[in-house]
C-alpha positions as a Markdown table, in Angstrom:
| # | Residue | x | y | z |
|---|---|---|---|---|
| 1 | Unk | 27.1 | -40.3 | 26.9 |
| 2 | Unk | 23.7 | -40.0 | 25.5 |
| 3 | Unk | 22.1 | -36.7 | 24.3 |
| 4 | Unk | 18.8 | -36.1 | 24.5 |
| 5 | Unk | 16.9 | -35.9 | 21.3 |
| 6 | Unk | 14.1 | -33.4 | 22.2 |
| 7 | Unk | 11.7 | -35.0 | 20.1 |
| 8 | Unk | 14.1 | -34.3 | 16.7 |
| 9 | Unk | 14.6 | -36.9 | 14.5 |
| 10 | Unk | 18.4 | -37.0 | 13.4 |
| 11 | Unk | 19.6 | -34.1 | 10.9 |
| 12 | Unk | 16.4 | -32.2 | 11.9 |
| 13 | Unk | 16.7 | -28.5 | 13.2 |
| 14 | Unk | 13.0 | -27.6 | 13.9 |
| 15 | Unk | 12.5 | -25.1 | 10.9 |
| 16 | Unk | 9.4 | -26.9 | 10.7 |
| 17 | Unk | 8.2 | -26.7 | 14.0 |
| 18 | Unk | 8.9 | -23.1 | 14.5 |
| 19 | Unk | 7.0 | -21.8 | 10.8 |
| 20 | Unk | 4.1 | -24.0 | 12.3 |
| 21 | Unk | 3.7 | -22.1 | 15.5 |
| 22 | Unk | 4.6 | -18.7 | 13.7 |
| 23 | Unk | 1.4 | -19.6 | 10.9 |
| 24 | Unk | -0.5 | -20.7 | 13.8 |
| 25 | Unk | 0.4 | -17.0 | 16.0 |
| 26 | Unk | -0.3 | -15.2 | 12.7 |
| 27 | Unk | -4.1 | -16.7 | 12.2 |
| 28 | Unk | -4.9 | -16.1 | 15.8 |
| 29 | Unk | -4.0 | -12.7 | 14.9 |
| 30 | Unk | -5.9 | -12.5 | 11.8 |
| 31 | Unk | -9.0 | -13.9 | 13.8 |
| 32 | Unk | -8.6 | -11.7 | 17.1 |
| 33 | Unk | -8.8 | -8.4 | 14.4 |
| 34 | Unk | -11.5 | -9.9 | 12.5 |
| 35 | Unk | -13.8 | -9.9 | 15.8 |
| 36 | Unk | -12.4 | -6.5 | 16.9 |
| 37 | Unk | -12.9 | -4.7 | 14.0 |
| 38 | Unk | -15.5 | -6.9 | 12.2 |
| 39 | Unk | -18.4 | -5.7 | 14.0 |
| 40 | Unk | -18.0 | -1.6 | 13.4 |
| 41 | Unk | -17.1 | -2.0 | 9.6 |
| 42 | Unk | -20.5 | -4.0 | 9.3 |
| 43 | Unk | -22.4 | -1.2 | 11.2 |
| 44 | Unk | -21.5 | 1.3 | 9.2 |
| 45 | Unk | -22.0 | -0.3 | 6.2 |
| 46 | Unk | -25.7 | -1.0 | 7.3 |
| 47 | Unk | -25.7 | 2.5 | 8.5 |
| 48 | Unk | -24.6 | 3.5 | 5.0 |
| 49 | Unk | -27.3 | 2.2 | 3.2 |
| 50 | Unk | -29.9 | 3.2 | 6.0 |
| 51 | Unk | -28.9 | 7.0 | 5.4 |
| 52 | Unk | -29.0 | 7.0 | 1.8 |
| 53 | Unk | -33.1 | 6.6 | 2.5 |
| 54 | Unk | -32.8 | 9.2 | 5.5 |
| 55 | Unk | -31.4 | 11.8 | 2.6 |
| 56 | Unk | -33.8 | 10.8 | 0.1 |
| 57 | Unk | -37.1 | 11.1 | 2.3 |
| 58 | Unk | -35.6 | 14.6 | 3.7 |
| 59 | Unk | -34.9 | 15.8 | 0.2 |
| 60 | Unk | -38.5 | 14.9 | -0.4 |
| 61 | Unk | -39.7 | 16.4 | 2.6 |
| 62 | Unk | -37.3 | 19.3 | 2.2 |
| 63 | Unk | -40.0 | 22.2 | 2.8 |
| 64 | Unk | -41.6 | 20.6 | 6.3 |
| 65 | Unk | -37.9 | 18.9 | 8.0 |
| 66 | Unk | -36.3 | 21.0 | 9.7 |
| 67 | Unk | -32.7 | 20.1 | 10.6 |
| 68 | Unk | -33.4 | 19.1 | 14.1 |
| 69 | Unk | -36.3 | 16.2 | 12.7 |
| 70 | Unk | -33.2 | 15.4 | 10.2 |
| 71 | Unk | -31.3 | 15.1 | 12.8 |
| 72 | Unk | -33.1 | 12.6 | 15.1 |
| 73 | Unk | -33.8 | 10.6 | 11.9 |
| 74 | Unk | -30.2 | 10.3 | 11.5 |
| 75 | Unk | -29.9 | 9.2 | 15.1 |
| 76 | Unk | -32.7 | 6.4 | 15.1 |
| 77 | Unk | -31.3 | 4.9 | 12.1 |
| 78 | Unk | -27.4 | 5.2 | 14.0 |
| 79 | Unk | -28.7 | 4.0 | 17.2 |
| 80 | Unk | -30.0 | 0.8 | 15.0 |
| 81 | Unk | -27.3 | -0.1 | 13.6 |
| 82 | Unk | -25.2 | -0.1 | 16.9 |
| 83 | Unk | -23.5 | 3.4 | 16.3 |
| 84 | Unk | -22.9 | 5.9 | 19.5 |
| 85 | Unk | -23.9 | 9.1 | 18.0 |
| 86 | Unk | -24.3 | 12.7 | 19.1 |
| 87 | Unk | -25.8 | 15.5 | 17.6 |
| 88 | Unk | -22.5 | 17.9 | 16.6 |
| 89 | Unk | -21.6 | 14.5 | 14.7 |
| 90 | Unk | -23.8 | 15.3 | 12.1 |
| 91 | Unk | -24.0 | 18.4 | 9.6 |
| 92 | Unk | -26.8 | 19.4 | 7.4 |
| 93 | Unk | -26.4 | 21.5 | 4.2 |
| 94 | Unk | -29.0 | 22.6 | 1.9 |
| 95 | Unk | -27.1 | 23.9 | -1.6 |
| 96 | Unk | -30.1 | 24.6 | -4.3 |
| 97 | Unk | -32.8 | 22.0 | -3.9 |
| 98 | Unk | -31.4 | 20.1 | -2.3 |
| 99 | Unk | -30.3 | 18.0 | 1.2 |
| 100 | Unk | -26.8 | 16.9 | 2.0 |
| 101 | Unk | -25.7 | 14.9 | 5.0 |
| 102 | Unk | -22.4 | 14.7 | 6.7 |
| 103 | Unk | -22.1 | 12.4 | 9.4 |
| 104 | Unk | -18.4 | 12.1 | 10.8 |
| 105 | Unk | -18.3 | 9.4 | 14.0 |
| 106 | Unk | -15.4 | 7.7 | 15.8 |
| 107 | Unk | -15.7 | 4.2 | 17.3 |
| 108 | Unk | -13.2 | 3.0 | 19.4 |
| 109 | Unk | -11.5 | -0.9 | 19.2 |
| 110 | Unk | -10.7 | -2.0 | 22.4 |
| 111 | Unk | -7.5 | -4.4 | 22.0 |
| 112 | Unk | -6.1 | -5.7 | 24.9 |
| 113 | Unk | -2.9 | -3.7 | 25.0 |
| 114 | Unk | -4.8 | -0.2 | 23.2 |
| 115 | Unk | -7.4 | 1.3 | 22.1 |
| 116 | Unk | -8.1 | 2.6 | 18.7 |
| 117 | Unk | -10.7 | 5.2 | 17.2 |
| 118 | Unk | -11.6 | 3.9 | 13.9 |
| 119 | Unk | -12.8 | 7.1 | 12.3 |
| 120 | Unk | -16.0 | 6.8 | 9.5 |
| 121 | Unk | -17.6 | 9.5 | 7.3 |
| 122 | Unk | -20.5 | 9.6 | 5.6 |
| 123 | Unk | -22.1 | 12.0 | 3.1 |
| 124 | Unk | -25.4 | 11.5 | 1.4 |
| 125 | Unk | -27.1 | 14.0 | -1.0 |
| 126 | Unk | -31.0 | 13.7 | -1.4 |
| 127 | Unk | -30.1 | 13.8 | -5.2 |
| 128 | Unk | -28.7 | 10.3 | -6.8 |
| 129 | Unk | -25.8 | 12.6 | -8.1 |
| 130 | Unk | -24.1 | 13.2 | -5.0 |
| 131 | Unk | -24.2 | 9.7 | -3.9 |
């Protein structure tokens, strides 16, 4: 009686086969995070740059912003890069002569079996020092 091959040659055990279609699970992987989390690391990247000039022109401006104008500066420039955020996400300090910025914001990652907050902070003094 003849047994079927199943596409093996003789001797083979399909070690060969099966790494392949692990490698190729594990790069779909690696692709499916790189789309999901790609996009908010970028944002807040180009949000982090953005608010270093926010900080500077407040600590410029220091006497005539108040913390609300800081505020809605800090909005524009989130709301521009993409980012959902709301007004108790950002706090203002002013230690001698100076502006600092704390912006703390959550995105969430919708995979297809969970979501996920990725949590970002950002602080930016209108001094060079503190950046």
């Amino acid at each position: 009686m003849n047994m079927p091959n199943h596409g093996f040659k003789s001797g083979e055990e399909g070690k060969g086969t099966l790494g392949c279609v692990f490698a190729i699970v594990l790069m779909v992987v690696a692709l499916v995070l790189a789309f999901k989390l790609g996009p908010p690391y970028v944002n807040h990247y180009g949000f982090k740059g953005e608010m270093k000039q926010v900080a500077s022109r407040s600590g410029a401006r220091a006497m005539a912003m108040s913390e609300e104008n800081i505020k809605k500066d800090v909005i524009q420039v989130a709301s521009k890069n993409n980012i959902d955020l709301k007004i108790e996400d950002i706090k203002i300090t002013r230690p001698t002569g100076q502006i600092v910025i704390n912006v703390k914001y959550n995105v969430p990652v919708n995979f297809f079996i969970m979501t996920h907050d990725l949590s970002f902070e950002i602080e930016e003094s209108s001094w060079a020092v503190g950046s």
